[in-house]
PyMOL Python script that loads the backbone (N, CA, C, O; Angstrom):
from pymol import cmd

cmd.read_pdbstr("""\
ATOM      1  N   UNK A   1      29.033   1.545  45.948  1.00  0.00           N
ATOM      2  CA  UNK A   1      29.960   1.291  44.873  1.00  0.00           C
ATOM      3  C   UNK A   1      31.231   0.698  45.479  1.00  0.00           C
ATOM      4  O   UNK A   1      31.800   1.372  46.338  1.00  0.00           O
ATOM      5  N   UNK A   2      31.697  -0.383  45.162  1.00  0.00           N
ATOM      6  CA  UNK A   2      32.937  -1.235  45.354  1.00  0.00           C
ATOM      7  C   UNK A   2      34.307  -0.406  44.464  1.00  0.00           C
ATOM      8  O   UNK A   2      34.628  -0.185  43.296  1.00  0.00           O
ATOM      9  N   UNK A   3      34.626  -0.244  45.315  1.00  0.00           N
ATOM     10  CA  UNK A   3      36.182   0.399  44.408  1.00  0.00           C
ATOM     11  C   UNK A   3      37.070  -0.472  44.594  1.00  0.00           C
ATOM     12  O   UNK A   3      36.665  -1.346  45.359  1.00  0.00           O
ATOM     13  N   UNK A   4      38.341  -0.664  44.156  1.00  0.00           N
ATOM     14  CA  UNK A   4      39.659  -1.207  44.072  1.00  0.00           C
ATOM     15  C   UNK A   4      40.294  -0.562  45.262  1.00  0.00           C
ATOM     16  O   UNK A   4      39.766   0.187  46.083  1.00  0.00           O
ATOM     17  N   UNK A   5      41.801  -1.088  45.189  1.00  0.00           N
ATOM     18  CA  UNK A   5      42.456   0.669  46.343  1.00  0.00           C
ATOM     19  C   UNK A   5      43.105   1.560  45.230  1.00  0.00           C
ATOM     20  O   UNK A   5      43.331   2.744  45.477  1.00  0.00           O
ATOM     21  N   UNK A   6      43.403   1.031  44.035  1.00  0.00           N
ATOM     22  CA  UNK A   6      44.028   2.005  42.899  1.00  0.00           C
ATOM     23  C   UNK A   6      43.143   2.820  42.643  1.00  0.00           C
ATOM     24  O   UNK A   6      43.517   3.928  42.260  1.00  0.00           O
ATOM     25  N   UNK A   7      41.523   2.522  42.778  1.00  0.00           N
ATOM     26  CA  UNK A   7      40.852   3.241  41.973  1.00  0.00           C
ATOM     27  C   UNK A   7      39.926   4.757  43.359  1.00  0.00           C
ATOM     28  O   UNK A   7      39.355   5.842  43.250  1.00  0.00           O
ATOM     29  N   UNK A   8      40.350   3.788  44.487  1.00  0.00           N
ATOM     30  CA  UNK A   8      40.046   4.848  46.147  1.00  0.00           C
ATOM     31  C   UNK A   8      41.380   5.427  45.639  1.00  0.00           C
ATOM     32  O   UNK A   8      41.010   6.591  45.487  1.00  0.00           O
ATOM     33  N   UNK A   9      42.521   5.423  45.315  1.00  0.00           N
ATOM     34  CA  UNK A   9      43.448   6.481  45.632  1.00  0.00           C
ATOM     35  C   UNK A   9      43.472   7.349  44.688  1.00  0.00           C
ATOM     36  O   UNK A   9      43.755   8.432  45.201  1.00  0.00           O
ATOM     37  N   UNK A  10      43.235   7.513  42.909  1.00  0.00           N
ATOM     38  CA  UNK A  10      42.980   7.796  42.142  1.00  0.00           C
ATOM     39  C   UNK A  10      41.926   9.230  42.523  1.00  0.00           C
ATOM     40  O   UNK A  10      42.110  10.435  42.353  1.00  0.00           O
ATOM     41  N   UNK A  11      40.766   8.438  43.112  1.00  0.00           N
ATOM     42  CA  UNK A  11      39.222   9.530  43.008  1.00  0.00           C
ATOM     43  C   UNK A  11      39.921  10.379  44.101  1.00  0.00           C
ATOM     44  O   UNK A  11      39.942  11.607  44.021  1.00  0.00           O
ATOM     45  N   UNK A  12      40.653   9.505  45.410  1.00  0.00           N
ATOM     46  CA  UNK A  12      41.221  10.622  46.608  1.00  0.00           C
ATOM     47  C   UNK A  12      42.506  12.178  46.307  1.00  0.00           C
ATOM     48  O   UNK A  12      42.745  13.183  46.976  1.00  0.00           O
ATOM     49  N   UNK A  13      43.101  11.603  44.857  1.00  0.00           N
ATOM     50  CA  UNK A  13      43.579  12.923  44.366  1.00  0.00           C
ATOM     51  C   UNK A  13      42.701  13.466  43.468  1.00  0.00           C
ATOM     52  O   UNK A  13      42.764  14.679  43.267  1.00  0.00           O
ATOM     53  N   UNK A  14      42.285  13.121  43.170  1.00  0.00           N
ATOM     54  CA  UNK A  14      40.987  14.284  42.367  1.00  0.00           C
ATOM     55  C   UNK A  14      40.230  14.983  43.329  1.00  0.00           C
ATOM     56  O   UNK A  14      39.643  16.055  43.184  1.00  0.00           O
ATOM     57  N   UNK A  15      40.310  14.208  44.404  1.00  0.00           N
ATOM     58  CA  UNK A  15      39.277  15.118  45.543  1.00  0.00           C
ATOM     59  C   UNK A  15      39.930  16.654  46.041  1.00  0.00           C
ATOM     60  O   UNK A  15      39.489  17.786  46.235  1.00  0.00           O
ATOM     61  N   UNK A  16      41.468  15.840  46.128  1.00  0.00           N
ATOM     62  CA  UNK A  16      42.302  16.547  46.553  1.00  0.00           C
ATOM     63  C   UNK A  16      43.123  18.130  45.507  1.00  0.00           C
ATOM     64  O   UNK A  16      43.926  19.018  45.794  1.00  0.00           O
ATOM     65  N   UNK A  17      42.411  17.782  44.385  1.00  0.00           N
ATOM     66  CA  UNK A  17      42.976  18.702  43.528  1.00  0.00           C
ATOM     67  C   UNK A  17      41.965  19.737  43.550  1.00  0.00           C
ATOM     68  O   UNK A  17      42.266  20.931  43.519  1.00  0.00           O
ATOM     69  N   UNK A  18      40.583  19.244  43.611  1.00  0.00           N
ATOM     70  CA  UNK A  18      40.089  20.148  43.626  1.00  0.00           C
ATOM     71  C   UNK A  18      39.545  20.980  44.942  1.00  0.00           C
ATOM     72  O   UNK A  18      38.888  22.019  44.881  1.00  0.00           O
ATOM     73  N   UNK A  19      39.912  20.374  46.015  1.00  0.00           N
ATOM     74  CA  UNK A  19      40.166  20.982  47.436  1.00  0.00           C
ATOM     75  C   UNK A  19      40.762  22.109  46.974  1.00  0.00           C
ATOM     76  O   UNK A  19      40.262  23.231  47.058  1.00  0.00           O
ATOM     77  N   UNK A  20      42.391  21.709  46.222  1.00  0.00           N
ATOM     78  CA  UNK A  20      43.409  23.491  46.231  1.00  0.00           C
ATOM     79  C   UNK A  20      42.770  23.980  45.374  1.00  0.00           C
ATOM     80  O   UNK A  20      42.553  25.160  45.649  1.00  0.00           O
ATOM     81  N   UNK A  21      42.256  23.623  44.266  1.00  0.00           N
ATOM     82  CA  UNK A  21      41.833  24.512  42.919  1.00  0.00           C
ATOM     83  C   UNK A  21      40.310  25.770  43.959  1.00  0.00           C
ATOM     84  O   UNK A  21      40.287  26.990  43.792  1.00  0.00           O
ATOM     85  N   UNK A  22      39.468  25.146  44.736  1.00  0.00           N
ATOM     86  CA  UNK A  22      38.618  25.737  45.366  1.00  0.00           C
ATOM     87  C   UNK A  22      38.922  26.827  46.210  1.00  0.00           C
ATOM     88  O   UNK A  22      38.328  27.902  46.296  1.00  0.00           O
ATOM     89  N   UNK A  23      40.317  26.267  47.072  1.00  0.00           N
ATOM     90  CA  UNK A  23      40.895  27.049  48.496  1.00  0.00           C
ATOM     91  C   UNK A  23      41.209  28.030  47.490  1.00  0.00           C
ATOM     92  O   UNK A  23      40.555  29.062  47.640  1.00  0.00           O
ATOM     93  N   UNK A  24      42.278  28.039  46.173  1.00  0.00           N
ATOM     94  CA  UNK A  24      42.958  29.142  45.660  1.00  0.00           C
ATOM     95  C   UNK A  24      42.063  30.505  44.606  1.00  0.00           C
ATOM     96  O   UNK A  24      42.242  31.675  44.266  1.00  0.00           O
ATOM     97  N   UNK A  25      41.100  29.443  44.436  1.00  0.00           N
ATOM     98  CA  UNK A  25      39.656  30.608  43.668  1.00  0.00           C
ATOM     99  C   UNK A  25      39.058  31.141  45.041  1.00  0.00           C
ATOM    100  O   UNK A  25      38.640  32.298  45.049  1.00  0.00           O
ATOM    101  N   UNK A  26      38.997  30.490  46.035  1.00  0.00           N
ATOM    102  CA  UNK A  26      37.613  31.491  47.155  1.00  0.00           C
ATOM    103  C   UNK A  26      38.508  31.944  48.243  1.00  0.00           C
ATOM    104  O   UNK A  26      37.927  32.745  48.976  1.00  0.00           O
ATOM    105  N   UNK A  27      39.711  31.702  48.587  1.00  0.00           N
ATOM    106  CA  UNK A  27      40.857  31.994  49.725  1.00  0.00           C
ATOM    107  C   UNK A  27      41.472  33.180  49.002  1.00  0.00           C
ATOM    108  O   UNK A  27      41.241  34.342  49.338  1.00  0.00           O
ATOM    109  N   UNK A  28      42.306  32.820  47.945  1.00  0.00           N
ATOM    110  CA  UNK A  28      43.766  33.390  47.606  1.00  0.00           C
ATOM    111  C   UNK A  28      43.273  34.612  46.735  1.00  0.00           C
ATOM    112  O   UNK A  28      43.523  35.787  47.002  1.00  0.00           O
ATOM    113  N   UNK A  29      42.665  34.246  45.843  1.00  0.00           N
ATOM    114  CA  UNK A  29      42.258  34.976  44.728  1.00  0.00           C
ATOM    115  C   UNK A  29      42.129  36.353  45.129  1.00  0.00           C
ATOM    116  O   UNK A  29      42.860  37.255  44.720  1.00  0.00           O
ATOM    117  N   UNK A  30      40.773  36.543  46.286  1.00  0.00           N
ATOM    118  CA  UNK A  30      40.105  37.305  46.759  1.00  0.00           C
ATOM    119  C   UNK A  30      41.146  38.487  47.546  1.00  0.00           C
ATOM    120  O   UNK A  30      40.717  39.639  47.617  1.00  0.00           O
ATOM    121  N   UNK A  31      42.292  38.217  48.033  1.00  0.00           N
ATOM    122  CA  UNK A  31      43.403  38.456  48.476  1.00  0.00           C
ATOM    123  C   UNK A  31      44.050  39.644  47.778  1.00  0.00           C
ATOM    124  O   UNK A  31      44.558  40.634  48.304  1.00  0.00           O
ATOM    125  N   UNK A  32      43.933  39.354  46.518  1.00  0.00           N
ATOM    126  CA  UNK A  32      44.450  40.435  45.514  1.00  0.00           C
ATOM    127  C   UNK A  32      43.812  41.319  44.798  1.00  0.00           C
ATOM    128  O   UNK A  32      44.343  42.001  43.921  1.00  0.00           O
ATOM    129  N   UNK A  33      42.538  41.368  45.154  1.00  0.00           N
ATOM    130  CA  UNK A  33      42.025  42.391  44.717  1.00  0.00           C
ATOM    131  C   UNK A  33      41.763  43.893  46.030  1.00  0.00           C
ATOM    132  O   UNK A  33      41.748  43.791  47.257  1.00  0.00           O
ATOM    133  N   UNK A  34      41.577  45.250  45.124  1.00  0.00           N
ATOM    134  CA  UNK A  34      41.948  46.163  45.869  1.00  0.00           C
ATOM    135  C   UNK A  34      41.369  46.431  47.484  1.00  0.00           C
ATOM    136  O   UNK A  34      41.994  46.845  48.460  1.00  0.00           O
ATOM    137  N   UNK A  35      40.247  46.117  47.386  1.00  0.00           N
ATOM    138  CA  UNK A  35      39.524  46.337  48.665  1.00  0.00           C
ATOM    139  C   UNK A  35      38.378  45.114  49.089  1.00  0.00           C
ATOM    140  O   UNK A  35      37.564  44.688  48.270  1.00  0.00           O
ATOM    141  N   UNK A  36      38.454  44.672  50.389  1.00  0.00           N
ATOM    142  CA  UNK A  36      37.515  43.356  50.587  1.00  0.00           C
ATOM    143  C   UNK A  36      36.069  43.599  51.544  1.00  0.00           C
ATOM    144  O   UNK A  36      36.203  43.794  52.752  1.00  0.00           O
ATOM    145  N   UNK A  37      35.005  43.578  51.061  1.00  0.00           N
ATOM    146  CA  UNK A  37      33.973  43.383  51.990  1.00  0.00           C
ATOM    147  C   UNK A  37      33.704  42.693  52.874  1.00  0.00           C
ATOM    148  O   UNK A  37      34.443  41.833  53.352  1.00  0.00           O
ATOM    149  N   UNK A  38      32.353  43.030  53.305  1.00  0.00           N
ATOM    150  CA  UNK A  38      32.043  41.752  54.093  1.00  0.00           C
ATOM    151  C   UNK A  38      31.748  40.331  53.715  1.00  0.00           C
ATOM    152  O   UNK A  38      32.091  39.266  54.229  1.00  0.00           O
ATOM    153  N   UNK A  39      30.972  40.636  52.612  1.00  0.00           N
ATOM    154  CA  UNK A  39      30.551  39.531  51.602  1.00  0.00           C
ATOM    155  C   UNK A  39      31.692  38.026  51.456  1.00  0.00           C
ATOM    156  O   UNK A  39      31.725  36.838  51.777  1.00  0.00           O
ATOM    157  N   UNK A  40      32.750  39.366  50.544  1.00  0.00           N
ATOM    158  CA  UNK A  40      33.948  38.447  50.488  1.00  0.00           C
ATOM    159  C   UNK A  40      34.980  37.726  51.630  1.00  0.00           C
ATOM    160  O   UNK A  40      35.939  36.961  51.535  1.00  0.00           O
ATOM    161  N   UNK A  41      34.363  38.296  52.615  1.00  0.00           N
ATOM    162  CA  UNK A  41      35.042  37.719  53.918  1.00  0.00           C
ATOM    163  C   UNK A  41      34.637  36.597  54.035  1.00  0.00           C
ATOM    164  O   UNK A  41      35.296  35.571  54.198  1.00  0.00           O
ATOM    165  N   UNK A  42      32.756  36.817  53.907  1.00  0.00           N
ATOM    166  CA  UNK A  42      31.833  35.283  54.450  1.00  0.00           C
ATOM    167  C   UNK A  42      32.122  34.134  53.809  1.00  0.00           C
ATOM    168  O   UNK A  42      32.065  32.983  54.242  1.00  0.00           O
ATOM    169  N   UNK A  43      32.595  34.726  52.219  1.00  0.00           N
ATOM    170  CA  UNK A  43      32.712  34.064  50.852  1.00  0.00           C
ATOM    171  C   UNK A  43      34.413  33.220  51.089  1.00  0.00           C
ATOM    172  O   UNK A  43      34.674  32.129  50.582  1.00  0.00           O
ATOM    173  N   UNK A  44      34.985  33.689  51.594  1.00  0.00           N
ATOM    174  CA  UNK A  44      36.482  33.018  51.876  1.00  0.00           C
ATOM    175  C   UNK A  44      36.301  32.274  52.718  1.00  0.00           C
ATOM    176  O   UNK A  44      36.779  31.171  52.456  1.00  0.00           O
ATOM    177  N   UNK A  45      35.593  32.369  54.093  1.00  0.00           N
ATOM    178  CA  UNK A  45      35.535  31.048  55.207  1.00  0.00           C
ATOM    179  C   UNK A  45      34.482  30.273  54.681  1.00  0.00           C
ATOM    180  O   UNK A  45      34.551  29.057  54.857  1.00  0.00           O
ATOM    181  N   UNK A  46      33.404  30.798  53.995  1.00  0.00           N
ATOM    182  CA  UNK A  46      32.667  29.234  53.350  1.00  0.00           C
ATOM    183  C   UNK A  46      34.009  28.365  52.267  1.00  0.00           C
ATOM    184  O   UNK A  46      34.485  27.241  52.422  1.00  0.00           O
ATOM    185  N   UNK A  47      34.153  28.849  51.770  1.00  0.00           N
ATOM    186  CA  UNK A  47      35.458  28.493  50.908  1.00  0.00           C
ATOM    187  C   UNK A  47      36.194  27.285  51.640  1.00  0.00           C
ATOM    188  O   UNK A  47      36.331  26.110  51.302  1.00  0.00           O
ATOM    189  N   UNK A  48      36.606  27.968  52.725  1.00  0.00           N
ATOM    190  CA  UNK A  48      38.027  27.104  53.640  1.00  0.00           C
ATOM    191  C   UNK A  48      36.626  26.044  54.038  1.00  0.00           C
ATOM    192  O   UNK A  48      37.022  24.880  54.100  1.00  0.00           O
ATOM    193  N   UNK A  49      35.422  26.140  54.259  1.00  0.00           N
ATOM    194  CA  UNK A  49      34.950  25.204  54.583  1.00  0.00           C
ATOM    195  C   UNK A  49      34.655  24.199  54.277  1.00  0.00           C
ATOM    196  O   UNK A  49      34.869  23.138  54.864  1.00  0.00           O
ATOM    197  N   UNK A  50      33.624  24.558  52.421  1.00  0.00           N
ATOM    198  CA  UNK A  50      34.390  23.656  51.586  1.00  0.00           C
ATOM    199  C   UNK A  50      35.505  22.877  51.610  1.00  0.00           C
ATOM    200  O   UNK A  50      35.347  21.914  52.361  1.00  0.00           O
ATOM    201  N   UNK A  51      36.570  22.916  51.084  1.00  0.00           N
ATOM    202  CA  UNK A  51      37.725  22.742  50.924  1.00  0.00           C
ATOM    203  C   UNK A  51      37.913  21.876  51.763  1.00  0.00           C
ATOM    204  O   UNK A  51      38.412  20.850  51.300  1.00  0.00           O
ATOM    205  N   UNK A  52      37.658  21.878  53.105  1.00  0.00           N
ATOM    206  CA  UNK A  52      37.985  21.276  54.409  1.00  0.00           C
ATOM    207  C   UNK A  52      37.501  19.876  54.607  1.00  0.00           C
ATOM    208  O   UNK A  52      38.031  18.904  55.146  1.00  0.00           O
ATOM    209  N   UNK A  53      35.936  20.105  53.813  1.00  0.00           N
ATOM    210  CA  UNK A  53      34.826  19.020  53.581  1.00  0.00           C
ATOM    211  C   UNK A  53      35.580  18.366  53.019  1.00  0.00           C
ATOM    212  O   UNK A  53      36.123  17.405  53.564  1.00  0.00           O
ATOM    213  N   UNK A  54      35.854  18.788  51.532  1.00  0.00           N
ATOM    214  CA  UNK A  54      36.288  17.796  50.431  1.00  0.00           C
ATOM    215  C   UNK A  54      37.731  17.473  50.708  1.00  0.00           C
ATOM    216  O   UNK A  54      38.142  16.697  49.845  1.00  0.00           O
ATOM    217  N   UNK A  55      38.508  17.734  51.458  1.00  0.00           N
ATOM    218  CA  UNK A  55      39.832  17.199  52.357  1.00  0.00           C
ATOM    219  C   UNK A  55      39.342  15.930  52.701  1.00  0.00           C
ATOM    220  O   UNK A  55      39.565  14.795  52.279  1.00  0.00           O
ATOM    221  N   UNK A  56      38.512  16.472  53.700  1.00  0.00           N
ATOM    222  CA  UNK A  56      38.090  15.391  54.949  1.00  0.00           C
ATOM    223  C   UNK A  56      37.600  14.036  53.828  1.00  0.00           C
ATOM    224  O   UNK A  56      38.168  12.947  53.918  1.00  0.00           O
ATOM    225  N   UNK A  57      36.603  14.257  52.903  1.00  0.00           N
ATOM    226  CA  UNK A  57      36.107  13.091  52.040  1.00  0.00           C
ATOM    227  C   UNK A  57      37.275  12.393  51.030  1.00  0.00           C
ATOM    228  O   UNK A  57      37.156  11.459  50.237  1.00  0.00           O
ATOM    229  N   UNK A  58      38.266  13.089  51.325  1.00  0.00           N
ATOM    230  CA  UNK A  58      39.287  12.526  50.487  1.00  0.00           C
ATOM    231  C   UNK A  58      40.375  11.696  51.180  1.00  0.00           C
ATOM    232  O   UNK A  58      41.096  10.832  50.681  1.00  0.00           O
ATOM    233  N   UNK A  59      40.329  12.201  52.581  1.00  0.00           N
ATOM    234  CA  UNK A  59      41.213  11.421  53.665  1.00  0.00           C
ATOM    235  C   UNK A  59      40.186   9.877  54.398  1.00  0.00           C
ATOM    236  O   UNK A  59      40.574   8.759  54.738  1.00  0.00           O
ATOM    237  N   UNK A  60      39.143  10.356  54.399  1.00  0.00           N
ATOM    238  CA  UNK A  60      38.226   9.285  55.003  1.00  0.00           C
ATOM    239  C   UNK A  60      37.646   8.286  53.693  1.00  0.00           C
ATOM    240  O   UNK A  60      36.878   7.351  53.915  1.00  0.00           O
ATOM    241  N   UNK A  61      38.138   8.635  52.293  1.00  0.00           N
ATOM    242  CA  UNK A  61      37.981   7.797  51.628  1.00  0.00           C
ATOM    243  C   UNK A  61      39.291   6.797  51.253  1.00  0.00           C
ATOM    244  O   UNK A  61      39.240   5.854  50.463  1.00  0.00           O
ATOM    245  N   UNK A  62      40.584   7.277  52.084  1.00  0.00           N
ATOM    246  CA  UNK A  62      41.971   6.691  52.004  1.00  0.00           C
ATOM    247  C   UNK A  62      41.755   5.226  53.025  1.00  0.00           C
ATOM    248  O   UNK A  62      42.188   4.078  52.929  1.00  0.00           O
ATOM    249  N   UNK A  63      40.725   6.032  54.172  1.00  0.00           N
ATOM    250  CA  UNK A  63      40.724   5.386  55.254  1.00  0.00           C
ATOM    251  C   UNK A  63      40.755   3.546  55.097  1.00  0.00           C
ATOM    252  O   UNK A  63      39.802   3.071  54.478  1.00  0.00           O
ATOM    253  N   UNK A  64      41.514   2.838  55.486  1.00  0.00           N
ATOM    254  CA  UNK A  64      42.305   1.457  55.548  1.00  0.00           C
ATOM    255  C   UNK A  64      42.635   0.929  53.865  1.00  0.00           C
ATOM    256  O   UNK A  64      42.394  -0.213  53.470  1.00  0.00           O
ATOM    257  N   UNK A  65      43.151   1.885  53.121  1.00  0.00           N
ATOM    258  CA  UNK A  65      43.629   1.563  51.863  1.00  0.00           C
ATOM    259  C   UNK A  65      45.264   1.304  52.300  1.00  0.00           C
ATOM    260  O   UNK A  65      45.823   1.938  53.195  1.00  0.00           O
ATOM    261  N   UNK A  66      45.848   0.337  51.553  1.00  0.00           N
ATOM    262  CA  UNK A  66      47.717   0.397  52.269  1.00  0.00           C
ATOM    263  C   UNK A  66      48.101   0.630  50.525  1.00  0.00           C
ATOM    264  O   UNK A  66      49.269   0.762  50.162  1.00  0.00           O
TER     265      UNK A  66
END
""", "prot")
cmd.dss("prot")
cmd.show_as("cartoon", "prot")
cmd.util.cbc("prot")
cmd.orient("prot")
């Protein structure tokens, strides 16, 4: 698919929104509740991993846009 650069920078904050919307449901969230397992431990670093992915696809889709 041929994009524009308005339309690469556009999809690169949507990528990017939902990077935080992900980090703050599987990172933060989990944070405030009373007591954390193991589960929810595994469940927070897949999270950041996510997140990290869809960073990375949002920075490498910037890649030589000016």
């Amino acid at each position: 698919m041929k994009l524009k650069s308005a339309q690469k920078k556009s999809l690169s904050e949507f990528l990017n929104t939902i990077a935080a919307a992900w980090f703050t449901a599987g990172v933060i969230a989990p944070l405030f509740t009373i007591s954390i397992n193991k589960l929810q431990i595994i469940m927070m670093l897949f999270s950041i991993l996510i997140a990290s992915y869809i960073l990375y696809l949002s920075l490498n889709m910037l890649r030589g846009v000016r």
